[in-house]
KOLFISE-310195 format. One record per residue: residue number from 1; y, x, z negated of N, C-alpha, C, O in turn. Coordinates in pm, whole numbers, always signed. Example, Ala and Ser with C-alpha at 12.3 -4.5 7.8 and 13.67 -1.06 7.14 Angstrom:
residues 2
num | n.c2 | n.c1 | n.c3 | ca.c2 | ca.c1 | ca.c3 | c.c2 | c.c1 | c.c3 | o.c2 | o.c1 | o.c3
1 | -569 | +1319 | -780 | -450 | +1230 | -780 | -330 | +1320 | -780 | -332 | +1424 | -846
2 | -225 | +1285 | -708 | -106 | +1367 | -714 | +3 | +1290 | -787 | +114 | +1341 | -804
This chain:
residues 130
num | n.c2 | n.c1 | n.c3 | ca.c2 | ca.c1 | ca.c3 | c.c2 | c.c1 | c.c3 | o.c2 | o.c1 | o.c3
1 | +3139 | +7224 | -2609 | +3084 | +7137 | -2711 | +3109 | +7199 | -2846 | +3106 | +7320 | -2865
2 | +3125 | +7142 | -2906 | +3110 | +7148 | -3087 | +3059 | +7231 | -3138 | +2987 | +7259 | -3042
3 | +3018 | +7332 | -3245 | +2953 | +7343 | -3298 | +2802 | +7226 | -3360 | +2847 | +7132 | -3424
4 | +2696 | +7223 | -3352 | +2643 | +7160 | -3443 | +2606 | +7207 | -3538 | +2610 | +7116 | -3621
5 | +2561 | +7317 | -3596 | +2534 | +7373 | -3729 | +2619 | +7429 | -3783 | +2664 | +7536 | -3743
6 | +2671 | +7348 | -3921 | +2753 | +7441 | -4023 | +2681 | +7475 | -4120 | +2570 | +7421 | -4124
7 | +2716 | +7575 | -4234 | +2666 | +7614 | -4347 | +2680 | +7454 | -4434 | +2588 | +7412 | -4504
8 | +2766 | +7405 | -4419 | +2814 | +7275 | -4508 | +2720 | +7168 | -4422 | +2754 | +7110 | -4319
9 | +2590 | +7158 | -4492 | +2539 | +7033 | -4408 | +2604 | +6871 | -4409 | +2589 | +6799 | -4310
10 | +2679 | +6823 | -4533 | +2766 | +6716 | -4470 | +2844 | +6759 | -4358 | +2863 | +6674 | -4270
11 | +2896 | +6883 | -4342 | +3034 | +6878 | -4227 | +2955 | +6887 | -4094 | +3033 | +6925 | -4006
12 | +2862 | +6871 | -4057 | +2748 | +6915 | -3964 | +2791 | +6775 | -3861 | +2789 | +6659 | -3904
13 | +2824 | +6807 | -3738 | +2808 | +6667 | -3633 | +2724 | +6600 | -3575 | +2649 | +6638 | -3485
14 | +2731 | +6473 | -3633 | +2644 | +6344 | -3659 | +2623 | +6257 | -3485 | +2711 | +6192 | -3429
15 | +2515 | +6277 | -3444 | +2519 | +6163 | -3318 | +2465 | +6036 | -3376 | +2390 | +6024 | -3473
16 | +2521 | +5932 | -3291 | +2512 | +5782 | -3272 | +2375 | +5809 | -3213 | +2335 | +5898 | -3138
17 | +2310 | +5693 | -3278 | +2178 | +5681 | -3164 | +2112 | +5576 | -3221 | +2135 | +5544 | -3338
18 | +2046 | +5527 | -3162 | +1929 | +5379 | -3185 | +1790 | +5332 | -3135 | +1760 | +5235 | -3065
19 | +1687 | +5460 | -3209 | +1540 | +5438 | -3170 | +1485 | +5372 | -3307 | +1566 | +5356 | -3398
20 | +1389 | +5344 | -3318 | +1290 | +5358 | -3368 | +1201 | +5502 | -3447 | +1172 | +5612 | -3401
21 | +1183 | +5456 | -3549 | +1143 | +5581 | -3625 | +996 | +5484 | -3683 | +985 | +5365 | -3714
22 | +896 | +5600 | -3678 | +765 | +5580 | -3780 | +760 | +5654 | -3958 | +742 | +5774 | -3980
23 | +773 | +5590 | -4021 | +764 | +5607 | -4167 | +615 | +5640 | -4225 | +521 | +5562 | -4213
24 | +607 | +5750 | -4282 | +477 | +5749 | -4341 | +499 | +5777 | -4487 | +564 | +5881 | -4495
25 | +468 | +5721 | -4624 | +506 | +5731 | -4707 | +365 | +5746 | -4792 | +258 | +5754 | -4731
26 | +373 | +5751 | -4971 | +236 | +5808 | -5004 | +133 | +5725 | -4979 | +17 | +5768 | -4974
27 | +170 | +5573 | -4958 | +87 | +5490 | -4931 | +77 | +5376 | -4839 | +10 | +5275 | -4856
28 | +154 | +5405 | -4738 | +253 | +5317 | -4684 | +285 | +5396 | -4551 | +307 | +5516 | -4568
29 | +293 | +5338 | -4387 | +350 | +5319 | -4281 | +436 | +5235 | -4251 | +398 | +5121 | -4225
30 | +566 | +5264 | -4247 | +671 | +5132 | -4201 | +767 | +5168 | -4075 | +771 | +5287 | -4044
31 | +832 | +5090 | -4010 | +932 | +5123 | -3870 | +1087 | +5099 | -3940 | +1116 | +5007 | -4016
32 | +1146 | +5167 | -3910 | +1310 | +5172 | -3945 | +1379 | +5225 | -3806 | +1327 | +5255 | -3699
33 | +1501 | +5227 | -3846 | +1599 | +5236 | -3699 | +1684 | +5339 | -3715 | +1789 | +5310 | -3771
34 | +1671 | +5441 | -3685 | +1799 | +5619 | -3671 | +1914 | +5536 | -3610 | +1903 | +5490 | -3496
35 | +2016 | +5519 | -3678 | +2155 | +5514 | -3685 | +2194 | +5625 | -3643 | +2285 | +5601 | -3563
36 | +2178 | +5734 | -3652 | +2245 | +5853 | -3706 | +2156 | +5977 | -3736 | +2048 | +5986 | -3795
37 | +2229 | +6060 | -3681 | +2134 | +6200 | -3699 | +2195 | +6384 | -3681 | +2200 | +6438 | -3570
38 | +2216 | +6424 | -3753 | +2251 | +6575 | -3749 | +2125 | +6697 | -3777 | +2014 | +6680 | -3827
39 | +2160 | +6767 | -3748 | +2080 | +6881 | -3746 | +1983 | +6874 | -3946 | +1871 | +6921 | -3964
40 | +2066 | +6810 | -4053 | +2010 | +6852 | -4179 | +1987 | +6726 | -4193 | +1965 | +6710 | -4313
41 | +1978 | +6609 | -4128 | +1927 | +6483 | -4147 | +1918 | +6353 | -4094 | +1924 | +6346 | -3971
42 | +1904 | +6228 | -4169 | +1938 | +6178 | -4020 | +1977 | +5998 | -4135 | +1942 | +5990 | -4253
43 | +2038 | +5902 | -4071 | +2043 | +5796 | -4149 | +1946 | +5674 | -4093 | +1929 | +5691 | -3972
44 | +1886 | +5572 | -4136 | +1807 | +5486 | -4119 | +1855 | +5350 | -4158 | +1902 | +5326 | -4269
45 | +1840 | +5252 | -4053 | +1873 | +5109 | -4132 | +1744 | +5065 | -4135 | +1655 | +5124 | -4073
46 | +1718 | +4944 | -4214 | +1566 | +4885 | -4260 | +1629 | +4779 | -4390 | +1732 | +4788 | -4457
47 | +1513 | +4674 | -4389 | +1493 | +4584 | -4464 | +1496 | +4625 | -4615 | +1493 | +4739 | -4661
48 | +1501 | +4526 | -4669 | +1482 | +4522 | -4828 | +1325 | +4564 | -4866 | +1289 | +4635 | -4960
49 | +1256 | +4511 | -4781 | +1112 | +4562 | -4789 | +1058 | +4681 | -4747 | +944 | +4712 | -4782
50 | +1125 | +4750 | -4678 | +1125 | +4883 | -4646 | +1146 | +4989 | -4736 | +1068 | +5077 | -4771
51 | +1316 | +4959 | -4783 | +1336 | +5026 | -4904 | +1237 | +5019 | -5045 | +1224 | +5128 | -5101
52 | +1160 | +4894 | -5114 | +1109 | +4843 | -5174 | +1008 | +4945 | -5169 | +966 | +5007 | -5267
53 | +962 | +4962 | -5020 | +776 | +4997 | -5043 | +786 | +5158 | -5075 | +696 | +5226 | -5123
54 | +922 | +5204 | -5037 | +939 | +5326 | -4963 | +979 | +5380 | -5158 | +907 | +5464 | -5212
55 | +1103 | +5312 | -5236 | +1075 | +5356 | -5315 | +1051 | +5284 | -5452 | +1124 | +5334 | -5537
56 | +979 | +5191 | -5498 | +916 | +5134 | -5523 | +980 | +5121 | -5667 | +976 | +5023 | -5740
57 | +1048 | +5264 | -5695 | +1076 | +5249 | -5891 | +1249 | +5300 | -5843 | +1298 | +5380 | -5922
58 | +1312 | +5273 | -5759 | +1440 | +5264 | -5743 | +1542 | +5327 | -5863 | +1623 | +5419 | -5851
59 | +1508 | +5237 | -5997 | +1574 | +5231 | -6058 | +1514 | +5312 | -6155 | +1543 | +5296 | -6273
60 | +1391 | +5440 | -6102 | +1320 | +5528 | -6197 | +1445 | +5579 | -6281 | +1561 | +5566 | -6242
61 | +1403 | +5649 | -6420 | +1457 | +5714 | -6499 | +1460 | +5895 | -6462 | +1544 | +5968 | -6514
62 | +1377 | +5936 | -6384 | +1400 | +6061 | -6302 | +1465 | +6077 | -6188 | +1397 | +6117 | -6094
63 | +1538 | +6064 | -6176 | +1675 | +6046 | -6065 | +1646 | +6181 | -5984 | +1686 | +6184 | -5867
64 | +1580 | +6291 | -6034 | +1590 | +6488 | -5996 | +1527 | +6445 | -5925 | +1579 | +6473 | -5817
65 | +1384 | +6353 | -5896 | +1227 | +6368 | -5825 | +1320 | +6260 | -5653 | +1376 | +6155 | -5619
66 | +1273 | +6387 | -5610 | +1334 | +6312 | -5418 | +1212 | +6227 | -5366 | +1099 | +6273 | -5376
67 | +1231 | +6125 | -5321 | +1101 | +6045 | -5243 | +1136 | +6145 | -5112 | +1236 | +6162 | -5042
68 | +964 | +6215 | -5116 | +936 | +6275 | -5025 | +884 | +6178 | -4879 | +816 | +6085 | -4923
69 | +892 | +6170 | -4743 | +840 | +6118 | -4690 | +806 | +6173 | -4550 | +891 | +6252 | -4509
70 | +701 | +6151 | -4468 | +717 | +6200 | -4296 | +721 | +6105 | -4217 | +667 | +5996 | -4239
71 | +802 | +6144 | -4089 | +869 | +6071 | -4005 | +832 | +6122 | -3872 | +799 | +6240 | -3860
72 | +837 | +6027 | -3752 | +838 | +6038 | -3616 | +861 | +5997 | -3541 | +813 | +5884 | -3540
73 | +942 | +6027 | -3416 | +1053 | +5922 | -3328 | +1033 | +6047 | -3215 | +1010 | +6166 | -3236
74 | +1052 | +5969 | -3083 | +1080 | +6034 | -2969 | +1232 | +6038 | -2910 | +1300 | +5937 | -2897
75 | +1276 | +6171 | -2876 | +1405 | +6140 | -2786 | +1346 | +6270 | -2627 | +1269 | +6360 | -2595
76 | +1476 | +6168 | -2573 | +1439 | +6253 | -2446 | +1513 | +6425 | -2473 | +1578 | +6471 | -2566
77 | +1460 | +6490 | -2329 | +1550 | +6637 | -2400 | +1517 | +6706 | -2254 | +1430 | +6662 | -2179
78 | +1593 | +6812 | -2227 | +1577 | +6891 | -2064 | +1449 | +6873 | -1988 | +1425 | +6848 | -1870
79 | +1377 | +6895 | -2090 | +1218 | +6907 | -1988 | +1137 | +6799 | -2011 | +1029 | +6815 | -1953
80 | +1144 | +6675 | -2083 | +1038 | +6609 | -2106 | +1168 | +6486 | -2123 | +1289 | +6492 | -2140
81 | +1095 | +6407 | -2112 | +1123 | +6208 | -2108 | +1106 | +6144 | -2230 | +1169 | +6044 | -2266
82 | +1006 | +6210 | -2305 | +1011 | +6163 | -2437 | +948 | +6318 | -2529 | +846 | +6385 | -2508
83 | +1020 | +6329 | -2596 | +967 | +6463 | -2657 | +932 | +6403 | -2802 | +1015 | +6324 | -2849
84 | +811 | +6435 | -2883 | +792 | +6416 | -3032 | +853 | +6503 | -3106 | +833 | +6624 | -3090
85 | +982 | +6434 | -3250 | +1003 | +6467 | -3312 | +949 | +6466 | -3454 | +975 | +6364 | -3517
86 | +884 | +6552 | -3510 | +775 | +6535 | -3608 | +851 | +6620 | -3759 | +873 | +6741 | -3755
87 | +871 | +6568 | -3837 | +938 | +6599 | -3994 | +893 | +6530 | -4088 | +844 | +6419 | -4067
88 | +904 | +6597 | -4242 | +900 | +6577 | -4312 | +1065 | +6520 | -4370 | +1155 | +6533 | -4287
89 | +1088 | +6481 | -4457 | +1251 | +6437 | -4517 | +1281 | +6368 | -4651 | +1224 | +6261 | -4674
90 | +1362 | +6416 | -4737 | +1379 | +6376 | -4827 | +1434 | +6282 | -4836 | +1524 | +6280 | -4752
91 | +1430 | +6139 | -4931 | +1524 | +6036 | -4931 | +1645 | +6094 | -5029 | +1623 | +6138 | -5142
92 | +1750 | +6089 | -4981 | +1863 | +6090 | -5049 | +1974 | +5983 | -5131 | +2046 | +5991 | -5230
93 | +1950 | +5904 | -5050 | +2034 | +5739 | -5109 | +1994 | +5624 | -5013 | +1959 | +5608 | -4896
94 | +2017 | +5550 | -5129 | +1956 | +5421 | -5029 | +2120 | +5301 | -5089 | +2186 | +5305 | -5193
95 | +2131 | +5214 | -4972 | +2262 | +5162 | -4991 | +2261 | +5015 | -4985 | +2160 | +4991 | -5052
96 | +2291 | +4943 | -4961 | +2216 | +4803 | -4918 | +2404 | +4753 | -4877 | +2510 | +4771 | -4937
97 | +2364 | +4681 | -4739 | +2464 | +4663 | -4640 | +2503 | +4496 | -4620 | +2606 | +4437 | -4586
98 | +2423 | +4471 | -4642 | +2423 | +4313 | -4609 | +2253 | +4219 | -4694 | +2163 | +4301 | -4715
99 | +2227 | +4109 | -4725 | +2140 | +4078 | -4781 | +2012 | +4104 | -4732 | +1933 | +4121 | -4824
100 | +1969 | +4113 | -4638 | +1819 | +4222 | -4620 | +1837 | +4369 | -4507 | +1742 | +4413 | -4441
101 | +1966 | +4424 | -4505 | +2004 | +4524 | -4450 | +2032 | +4673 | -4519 | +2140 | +4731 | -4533
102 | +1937 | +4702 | -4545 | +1964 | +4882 | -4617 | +2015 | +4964 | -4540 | +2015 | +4944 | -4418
103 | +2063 | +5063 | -4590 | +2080 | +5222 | -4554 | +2019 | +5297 | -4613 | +2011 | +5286 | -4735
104 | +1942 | +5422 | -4530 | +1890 | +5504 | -4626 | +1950 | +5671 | -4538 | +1938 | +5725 | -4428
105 | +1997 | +5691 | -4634 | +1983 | +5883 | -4592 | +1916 | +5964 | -4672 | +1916 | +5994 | -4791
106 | +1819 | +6010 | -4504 | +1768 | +6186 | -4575 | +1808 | +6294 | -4518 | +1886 | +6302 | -4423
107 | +1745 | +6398 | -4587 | +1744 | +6532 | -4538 | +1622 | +6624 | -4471 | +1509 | +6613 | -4519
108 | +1630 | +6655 | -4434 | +1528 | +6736 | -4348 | +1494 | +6775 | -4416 | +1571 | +6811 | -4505
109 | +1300 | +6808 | -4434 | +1316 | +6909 | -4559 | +1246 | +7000 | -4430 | +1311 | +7094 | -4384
110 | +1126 | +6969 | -4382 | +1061 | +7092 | -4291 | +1044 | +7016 | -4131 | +1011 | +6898 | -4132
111 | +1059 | +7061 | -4040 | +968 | +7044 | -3906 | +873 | +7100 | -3881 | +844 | +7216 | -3911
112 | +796 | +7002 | -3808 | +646 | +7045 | -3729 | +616 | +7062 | -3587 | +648 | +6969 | -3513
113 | +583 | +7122 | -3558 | +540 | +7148 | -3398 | +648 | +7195 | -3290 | +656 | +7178 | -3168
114 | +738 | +7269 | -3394 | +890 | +7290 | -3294 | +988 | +7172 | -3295 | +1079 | +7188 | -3213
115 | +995 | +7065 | -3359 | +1060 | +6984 | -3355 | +1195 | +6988 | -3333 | +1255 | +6936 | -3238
116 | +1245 | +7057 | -3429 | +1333 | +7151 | -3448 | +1446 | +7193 | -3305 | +1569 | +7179 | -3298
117 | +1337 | +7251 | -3193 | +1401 | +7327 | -3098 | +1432 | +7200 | -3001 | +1533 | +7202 | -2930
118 | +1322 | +7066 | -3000 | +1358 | +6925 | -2926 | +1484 | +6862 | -2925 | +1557 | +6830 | -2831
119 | +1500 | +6848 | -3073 | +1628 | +6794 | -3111 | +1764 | +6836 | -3111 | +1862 | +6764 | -3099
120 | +1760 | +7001 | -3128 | +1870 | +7064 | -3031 | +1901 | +7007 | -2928 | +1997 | +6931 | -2919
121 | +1815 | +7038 | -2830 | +1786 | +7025 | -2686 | +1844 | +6892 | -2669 | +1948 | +6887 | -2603
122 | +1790 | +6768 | -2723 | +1875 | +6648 | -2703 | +1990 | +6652 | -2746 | +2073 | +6634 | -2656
123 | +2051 | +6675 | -2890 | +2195 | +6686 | -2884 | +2246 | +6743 | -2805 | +2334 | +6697 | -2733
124 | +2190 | +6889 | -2799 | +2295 | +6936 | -2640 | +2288 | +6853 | -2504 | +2386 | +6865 | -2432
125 | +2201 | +6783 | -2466 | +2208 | +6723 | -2316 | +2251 | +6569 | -2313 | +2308 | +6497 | -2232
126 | +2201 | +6555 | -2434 | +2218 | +6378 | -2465 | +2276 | +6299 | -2588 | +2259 | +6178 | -2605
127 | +2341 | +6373 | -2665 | +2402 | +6367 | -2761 | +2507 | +6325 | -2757 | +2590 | +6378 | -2684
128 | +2547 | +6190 | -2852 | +2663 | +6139 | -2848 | +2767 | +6141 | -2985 | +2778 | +6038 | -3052
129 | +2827 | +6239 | -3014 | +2870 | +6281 | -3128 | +3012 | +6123 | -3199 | +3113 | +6063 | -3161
130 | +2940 | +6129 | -3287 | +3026 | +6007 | -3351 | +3118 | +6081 | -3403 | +3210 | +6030 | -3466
């Protein structure tokens, strides 16, 4: 298999995948869909209203300030059927794909509860590298 961790987190290998993710934002719970996911982040599709709630001043004049947000999705992995993946993540760009179809990519900023060592574990056993 591949490497999955490079120093260059774009060059980092990206799996295909399609769960469900929980959004928790400063004021706000919403569901979006993992497209996509590498070790330094992961991509999300979602509504216009998603993006909207998630970042609300889009078109802020502080471009530096990252919408901070936490996230949680299960994948399977060697020892467990559904393992919790629990993070925090920065929004990085948001894209808009079709008329109520976004993209959003973040970055990892921290994991919780070992998350971290889960999601290995699934790329290595169940990982489908795009």
């Amino acid at each position: 298999m591949e490497a999955i961790f490079t120093k260059d987190q774009r060059g980092q290998v990206r799996f295909r995948t399609h769960f469900k993710v929980h959004l928790v934002g400063e004021k706000c719970e919403l569901e979006a869909t993992v497209t996509n996911l590498s070790l330094s982040g992961l991509q999300l599709e979602c509504s216009r209203q998603v993006v909207s709630t998630l970042a609300p001043n889009k078109q802020r004049t502080d471009q530096q300030t990252p919408i901070n947000i936490h996230a949680h999705f299960q994948v399977p992995t060697s020892r467990e059927s559904r393992a919790d993946i629990d993070f925090r993540c920065l929004i990085i760009y948001t894209r808009r794909q079709a008329q109520d179809r976004y993209i959003i990519g973040a970055q990892f900023s921290q994991f919780e509860h070992r998350s971290e060592e889960a999601l290995l574990d699934y790329f290595t056993h169940f990982g489908e590298p795009i």
